[in-house]
N, C-alpha and C positions, 0 to 999 in steps of 0.2 A: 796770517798774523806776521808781522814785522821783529824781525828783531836782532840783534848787532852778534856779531861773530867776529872773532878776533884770533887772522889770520897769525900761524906762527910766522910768516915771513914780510905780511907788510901788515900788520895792525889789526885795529877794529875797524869793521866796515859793515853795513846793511847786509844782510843776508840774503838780499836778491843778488849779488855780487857772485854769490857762490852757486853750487850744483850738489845734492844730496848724494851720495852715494850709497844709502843705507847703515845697518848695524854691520861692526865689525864682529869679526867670527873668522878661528884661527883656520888658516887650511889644513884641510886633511891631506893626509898624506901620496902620496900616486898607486899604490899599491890599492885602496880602501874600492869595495865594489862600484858600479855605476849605481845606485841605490843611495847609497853614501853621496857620491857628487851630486845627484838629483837633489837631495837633503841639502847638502851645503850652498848650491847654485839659485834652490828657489822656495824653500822654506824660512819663512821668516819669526823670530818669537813674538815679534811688535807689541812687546809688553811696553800699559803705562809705566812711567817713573823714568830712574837715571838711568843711559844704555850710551856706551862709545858707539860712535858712528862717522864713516867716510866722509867728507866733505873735499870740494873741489872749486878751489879760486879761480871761478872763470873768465870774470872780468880783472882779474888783479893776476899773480905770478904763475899762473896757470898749475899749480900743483896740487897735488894730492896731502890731507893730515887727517886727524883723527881728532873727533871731540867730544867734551863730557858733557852731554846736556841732558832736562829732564825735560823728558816730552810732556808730561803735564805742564808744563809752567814756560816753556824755552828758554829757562834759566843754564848757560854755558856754564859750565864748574871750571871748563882747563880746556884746551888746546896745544898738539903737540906733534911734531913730526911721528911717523911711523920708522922704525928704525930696519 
């Protein structure tokens, strides 16, 4: 399914332009077990509804942000750099 993303650094544009990164999720810290980064590296919640997720402009500024979309519907709520 098709549908428009709109890059913080050059606009909106088709979302074959970009590269999913998945859901964001804060890093743990270097200390936490290998157990914990197993969890963090490849466990996913992939719940329906609104979830921030990685996105990567790869035909356009080639960088990394973050967006608000709902996976039922692929309605974008916001887009934003990661700070």
């Amino acid at each position: 399914m098709s549908f428009l993303l709109a890059c913080p650094n050059c606009g909106e544009r088709s979302v074959y332009e970009f590269r999913s990164g998945g859901e964001f999720r804060q890093r743990p810290p270097a200390s936490v077990s290998s157990h914990e980064w197993a969890r963090y590296l490849y466990i996913r919640k992939n719940e329906a509804g609104e979830t921030t997720e990685w996105w990567y402009h790869q035909l356009g500024c080639r960088r990394w942000f973050l967006a608000v979309r709902d996976t039922r519907t692929n309605l974008v709520k916001d887009t934003y750099e990661h700070d």
